[in-house]
N, C-alpha and C positions, 0 to 999 in steps of 0.2 A: 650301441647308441649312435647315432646320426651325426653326433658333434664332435665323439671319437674317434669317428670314419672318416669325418672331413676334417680334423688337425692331423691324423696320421695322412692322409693323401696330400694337404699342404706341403707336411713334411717331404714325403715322398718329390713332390713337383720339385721343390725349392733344393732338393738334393741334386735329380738331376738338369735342373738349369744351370746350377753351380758347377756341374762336372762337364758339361758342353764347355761353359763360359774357360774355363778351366784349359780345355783343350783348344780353345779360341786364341789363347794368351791373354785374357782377363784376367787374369790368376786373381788380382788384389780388389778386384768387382767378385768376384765369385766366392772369395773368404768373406764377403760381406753379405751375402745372399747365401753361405754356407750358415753364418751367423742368425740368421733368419729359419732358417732349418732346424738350427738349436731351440730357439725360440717355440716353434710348434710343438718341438717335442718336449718341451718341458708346461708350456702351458697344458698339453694334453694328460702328461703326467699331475698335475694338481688339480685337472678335470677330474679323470679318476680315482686320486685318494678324494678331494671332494665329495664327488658320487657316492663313495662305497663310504664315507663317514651319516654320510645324508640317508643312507640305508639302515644304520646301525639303530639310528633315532628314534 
């Protein structure tokens, strides 16, 4: 799915921005853009139990 492609590549981005920012000396900008990372990957998780409940129907 297209929507699951693009909250896992979120993920992916927001991960490594966070680990540049990280090696920057952001540290406390980059747990907050790691936090954000979290974010995608749990939205994307209740996209598909979502999905795959919306199948069952």
């Amino acid at each position: 799915m297209i929507i699951a492609r693009q909250f896992g590549f979120a993920r992916d981005q927001l991960s490594a921005v966070a680990e540049r920012m990280e090696r920057a000396g952001f540290s406390e900008l980059a747990s907050e853009v790691r936090a954000l990372a979290g974010s995608a990957q749990f939205f994307l998780g209740e996209f598909e139990r979502e999905s795959t409940q919306a199948e069952k129907v």
